[in-house]
MMTF fields as JSON, N, C-alpha, C and O atoms, coordinates in Angstrom:
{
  "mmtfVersion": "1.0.0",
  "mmtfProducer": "UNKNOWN",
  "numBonds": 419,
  "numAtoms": 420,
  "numGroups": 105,
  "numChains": 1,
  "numModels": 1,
  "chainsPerModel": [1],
  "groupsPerChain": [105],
  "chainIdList": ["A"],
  "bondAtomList": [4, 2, 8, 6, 12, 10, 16, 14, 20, 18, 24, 22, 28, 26, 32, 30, 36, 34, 40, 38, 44, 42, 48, 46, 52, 50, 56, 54, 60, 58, 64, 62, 68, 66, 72, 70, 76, 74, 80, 78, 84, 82, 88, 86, 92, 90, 96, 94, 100, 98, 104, 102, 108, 106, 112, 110, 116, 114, 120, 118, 124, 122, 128, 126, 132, 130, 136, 134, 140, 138, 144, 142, 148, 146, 152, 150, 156, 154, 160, 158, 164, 162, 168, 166, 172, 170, 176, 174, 180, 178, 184, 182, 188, 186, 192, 190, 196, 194, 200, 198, 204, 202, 208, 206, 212, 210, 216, 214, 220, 218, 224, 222, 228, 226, 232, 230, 236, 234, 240, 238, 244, 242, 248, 246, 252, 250, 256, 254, 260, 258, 264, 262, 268, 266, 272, 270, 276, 274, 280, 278, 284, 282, 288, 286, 292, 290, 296, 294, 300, 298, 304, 302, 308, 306, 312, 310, 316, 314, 320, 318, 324, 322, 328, 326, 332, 330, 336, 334, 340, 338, 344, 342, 348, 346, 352, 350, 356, 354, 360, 358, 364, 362, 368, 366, 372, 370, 376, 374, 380, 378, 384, 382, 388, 386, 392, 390, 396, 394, 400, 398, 404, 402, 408, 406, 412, 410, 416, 414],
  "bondOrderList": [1, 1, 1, 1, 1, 1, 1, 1, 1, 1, 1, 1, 1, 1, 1, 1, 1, 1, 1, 1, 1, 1, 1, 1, 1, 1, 1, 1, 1, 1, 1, 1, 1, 1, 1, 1, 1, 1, 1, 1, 1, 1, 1, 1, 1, 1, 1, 1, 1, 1, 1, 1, 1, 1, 1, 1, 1, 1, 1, 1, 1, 1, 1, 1, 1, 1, 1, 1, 1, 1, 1, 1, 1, 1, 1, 1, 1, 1, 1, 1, 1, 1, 1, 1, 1, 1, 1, 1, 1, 1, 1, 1, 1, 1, 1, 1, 1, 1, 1, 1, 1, 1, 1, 1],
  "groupList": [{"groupName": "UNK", "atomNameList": ["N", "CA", "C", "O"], "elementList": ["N", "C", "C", "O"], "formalChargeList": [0, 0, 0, 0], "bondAtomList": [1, 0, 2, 1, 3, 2], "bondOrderList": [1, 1, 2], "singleLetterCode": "X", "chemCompType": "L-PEPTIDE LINKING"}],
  "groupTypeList": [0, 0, 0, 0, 0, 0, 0, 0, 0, 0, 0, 0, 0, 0, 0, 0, 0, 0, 0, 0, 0, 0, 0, 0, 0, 0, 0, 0, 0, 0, 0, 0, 0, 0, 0, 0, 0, 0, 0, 0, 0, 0, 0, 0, 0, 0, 0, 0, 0, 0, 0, 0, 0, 0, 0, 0, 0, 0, 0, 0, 0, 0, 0, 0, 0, 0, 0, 0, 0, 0, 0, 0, 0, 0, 0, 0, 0, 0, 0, 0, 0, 0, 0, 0, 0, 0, 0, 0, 0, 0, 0, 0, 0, 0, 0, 0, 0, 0, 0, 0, 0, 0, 0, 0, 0],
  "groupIdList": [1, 2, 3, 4, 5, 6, 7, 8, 9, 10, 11, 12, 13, 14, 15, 16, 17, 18, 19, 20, 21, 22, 23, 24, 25, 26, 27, 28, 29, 30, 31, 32, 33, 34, 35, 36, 37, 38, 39, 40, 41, 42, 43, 44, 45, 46, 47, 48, 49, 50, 51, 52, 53, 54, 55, 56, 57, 58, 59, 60, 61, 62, 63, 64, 65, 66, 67, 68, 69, 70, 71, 72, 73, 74, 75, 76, 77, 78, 79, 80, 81, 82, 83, 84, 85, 86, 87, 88, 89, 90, 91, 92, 93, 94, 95, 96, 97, 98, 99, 100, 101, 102, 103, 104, 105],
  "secStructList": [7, 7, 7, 3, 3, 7, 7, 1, 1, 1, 1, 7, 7, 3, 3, 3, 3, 6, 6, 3, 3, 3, 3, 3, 7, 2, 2, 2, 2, 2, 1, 7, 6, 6, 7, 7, 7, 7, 7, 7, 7, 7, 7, 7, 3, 3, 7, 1, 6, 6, 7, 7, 3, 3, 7, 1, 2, 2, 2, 2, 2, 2, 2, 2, 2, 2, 6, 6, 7, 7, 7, 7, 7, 1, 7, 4, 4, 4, 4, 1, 7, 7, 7, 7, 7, 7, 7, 6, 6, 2, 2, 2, 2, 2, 2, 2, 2, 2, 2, 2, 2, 2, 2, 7, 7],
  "xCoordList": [-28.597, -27.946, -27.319, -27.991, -25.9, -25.127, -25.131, -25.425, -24.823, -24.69, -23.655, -23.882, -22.705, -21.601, -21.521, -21.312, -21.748, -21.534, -20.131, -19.634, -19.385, -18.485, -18.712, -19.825, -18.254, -18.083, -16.932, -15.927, -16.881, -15.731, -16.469, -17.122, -16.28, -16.498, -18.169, -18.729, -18.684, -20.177, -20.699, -21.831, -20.147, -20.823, -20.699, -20.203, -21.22, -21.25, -20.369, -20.501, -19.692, -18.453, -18.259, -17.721, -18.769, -19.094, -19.779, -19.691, -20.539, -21.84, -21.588, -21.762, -21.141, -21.152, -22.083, -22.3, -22.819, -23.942, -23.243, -23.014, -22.899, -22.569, -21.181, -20.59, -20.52, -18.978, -18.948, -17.801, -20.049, -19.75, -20.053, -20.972, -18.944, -19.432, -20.779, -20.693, -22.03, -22.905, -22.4, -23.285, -21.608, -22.07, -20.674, -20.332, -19.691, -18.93, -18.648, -18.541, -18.536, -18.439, -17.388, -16.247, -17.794, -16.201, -15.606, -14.482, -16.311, -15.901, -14.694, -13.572, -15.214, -14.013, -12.979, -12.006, -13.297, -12.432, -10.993, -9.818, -12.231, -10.85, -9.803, -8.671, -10.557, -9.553, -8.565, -7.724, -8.763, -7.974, -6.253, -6.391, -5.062, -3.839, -4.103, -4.73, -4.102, -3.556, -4.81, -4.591, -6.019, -7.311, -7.47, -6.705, -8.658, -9.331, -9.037, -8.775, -9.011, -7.847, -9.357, -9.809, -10.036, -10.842, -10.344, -9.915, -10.657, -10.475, -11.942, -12.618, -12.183, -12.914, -13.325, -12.569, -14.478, -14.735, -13.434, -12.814, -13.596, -13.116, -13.952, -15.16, -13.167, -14.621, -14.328, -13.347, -15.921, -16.1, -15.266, -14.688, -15.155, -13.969, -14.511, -15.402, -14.091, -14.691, -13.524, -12.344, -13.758, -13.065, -12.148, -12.531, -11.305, -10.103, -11.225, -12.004, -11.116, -11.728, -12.606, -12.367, -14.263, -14.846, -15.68, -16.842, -15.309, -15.905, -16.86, -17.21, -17.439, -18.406, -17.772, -16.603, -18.487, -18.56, -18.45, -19.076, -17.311, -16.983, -17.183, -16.874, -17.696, -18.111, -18.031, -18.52, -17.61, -16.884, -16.34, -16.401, -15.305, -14.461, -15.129, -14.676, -16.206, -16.623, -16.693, -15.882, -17.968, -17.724, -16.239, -15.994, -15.72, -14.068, -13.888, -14.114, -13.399, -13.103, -14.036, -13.586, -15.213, -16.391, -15.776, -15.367, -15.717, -15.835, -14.192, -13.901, -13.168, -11.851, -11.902, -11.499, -12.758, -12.521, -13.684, -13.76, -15.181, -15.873, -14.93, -15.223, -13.909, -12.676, -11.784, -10.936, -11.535, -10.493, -9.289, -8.541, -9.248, -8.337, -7.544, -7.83, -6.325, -5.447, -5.071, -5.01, -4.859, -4.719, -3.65, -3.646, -2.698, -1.181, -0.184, 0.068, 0.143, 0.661, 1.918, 2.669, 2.455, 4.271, 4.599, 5.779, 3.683, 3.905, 4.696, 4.041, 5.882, 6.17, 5.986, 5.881, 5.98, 5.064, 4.058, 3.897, 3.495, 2.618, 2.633, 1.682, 4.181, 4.513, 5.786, 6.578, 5.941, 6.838, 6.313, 5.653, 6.65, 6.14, 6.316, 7.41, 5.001, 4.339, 5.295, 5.932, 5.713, 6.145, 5.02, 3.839, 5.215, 4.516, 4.649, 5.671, 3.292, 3.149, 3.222, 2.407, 3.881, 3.657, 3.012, 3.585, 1.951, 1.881, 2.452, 2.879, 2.495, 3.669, 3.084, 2.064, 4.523, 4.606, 4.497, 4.435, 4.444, 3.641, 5.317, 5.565, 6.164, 7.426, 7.912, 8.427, 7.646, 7.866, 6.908, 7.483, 5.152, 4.201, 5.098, 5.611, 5.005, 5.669, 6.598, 6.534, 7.671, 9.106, 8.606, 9.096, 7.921, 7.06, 6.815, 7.581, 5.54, 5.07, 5.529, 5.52, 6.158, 7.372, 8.413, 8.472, 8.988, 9.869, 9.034, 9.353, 7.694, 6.969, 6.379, 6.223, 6.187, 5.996, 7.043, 6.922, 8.341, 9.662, 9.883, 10.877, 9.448, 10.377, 9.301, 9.735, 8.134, 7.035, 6.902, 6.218, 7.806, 8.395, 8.97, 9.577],
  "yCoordList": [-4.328, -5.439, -4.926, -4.301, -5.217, -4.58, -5.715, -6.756, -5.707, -6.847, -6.331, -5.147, -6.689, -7.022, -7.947, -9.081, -7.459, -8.685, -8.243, -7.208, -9.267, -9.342, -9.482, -9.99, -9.3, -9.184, -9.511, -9.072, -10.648, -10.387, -11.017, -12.061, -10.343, -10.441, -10.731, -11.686, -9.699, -9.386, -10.611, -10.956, -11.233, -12.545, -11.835, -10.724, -12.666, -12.461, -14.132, -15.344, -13.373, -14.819, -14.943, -15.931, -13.825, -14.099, -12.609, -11.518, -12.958, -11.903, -12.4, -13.432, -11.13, -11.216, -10.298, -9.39, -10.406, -10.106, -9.789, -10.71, -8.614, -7.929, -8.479, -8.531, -8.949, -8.848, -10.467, -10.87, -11.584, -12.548, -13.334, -13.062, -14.375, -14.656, -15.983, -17.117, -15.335, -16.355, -16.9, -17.613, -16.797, -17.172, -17.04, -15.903, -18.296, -17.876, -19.0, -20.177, -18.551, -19.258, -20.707, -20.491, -21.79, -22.314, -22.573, -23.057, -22.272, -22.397, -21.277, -21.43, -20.326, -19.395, -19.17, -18.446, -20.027, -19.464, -20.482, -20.386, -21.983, -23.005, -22.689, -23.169, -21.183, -21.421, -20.093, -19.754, -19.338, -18.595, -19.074, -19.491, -18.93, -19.651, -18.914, -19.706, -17.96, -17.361, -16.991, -16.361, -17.618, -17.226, -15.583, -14.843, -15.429, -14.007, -12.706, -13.076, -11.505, -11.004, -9.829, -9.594, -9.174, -8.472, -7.806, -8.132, -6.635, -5.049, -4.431, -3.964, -4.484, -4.092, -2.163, -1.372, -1.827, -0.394, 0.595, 0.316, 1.652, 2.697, 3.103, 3.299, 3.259, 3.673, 5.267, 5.764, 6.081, 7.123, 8.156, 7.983, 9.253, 9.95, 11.798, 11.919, 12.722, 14.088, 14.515, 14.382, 14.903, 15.885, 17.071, 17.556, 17.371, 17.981, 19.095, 20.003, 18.915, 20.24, 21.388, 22.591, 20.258, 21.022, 20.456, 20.841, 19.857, 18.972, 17.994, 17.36, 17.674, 16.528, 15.21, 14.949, 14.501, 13.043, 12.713, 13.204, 11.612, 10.745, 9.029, 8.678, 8.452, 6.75, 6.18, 5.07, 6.276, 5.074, 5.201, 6.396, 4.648, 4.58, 5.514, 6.651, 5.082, 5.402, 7.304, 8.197, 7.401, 8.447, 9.494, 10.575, 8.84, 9.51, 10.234, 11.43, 9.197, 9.594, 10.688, 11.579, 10.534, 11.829, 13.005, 13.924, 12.967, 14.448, 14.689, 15.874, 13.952, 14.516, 15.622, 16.767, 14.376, 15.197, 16.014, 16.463, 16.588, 17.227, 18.518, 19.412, 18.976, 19.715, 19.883, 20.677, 19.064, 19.366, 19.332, 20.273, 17.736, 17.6, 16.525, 16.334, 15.767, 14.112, 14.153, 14.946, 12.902, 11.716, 11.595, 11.555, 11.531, 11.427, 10.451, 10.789, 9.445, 8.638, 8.427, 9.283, 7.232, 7.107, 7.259, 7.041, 7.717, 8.254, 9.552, 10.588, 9.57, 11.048, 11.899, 13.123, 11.229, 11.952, 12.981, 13.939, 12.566, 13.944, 15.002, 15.756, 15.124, 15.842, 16.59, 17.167, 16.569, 17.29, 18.431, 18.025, 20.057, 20.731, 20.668, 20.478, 20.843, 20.753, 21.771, 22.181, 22.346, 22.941, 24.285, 23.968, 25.252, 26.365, 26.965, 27.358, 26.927, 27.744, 28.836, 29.453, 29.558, 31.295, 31.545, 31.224, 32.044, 32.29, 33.203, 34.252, 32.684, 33.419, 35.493, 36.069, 35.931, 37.082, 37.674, 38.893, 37.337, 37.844, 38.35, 39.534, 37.527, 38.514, 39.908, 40.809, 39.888, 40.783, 41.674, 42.749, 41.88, 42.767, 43.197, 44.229, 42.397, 42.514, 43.551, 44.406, 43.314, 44.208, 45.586, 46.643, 45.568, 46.802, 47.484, 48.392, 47.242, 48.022, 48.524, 49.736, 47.444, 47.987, 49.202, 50.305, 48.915, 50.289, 51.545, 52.46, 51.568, 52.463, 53.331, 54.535, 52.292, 53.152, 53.486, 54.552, 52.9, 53.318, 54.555, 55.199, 54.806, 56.306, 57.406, 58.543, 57.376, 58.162, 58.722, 59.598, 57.835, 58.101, 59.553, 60.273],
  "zCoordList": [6.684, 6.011, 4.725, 3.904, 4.534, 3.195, 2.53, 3.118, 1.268, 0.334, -0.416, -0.667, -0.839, -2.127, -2.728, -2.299, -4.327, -5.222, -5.565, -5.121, -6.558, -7.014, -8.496, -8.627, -9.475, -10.99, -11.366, -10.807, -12.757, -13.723, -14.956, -14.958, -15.785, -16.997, -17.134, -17.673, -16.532, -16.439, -15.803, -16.143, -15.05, -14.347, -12.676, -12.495, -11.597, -10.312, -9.97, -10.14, -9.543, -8.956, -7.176, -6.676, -6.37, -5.395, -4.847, -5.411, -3.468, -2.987, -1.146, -0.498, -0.881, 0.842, 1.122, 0.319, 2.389, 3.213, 4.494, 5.278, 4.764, 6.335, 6.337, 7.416, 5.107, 5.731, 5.5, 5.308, 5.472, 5.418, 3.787, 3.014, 3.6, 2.079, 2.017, 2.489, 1.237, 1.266, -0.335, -0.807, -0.962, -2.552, -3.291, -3.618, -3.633, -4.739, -5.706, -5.361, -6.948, -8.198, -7.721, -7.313, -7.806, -7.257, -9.021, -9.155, -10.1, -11.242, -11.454, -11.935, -11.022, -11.127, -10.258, -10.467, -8.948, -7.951, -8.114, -7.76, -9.223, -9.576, -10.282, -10.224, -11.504, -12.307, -12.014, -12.847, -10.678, -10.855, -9.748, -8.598, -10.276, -9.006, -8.087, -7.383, -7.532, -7.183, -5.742, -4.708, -6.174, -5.048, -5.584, -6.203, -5.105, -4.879, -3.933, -2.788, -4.068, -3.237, -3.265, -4.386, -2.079, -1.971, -0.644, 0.463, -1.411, -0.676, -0.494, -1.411, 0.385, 1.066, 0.917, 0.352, 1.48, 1.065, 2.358, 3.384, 1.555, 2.759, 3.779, 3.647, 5.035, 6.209, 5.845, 5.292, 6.521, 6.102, 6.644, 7.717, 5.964, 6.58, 6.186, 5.345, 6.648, 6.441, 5.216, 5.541, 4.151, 3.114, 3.84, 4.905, 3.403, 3.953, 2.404, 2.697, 1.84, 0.419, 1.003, 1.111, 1.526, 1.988, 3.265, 3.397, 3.89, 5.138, 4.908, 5.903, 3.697, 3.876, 4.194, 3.91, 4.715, 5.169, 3.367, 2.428, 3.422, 1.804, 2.708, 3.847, 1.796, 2.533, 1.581, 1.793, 0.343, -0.58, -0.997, -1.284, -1.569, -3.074, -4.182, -4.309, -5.005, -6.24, -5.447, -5.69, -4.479, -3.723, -3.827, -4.362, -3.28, -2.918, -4.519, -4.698, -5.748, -6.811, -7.515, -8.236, -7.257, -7.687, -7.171, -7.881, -5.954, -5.137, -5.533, -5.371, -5.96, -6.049, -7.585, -7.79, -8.63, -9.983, -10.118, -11.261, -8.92, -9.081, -8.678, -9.472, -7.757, -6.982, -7.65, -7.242, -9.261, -9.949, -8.928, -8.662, -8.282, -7.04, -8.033, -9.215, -7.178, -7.939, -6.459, -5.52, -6.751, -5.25, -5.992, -7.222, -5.266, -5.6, -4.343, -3.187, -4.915, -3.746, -3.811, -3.344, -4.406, -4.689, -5.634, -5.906, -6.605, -8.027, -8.488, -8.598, -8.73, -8.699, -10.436, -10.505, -11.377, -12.256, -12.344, -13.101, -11.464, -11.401, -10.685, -10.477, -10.113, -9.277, -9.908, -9.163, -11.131, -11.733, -12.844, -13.801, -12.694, -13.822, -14.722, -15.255, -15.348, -16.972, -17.634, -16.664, -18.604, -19.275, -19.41, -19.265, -19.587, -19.627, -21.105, -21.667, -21.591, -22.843, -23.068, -22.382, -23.798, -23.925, -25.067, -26.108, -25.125, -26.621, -27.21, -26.73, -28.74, -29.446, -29.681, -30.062, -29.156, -29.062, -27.983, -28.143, -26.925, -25.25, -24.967, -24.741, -25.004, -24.571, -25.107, -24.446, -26.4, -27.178, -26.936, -26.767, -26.77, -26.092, -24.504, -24.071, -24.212, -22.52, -22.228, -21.344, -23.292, -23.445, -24.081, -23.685, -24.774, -25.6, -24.792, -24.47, -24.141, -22.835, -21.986, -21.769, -21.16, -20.446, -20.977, -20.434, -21.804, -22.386, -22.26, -21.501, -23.213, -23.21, -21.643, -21.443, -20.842, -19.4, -18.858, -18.254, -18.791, -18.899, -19.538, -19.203, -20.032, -21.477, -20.971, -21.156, -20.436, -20.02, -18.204, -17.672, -17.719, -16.255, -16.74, -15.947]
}
């Protein structure tokens, strides 16, 4: 038997049992236009990272930023390169060196 509560603003506004709703605020459900809009969990699925079985949401997001992974969807922001730092002087070492194994050929 699964249970889900629901939360807003540290209250419980409704609680389903196996998928069905036993319990919701009708105080809150009056005052919202628009009705209640619930998404449901993800079914379980194997990691493309490292094969484990992932079976929730909260789940999913752990194991992405434990992988130093991003879920990237229609967002293209995060799909454009960062600018690359050099620190100051590395070209100038770079060119140095280089010459120097250059002139020693």
């Amino acid at each position: 038997m699964r249970t889900r509560s629901i939360y807003r603003d540290g209250r419980v506004i409704a609680v389903y049992s196996d998928g069905q709703l036993v319990y919701s605020d009708a105080q809150f459900c009056e005052s919202m236009p628009h009705g209640l809009q619930i998404i449901r969990d993800i079914e379980p699925y194997r990691s493309m990272i490292d094969g484990t079985i992932i079976t929730s949401r909260s789940r999913h997001r752990e194991h992405l930023q434990s992988h130093g992974c991003l879920e990237v969807g229609n967002e293209t922001k995060y799909l454009k390169q960062r600018p690359v730092q050099t620190p100051p002087g590395l070209k100038e070492t770079l060119a140095r060196v280089a010459y120097e194994r250059l002139r020693y050929k």
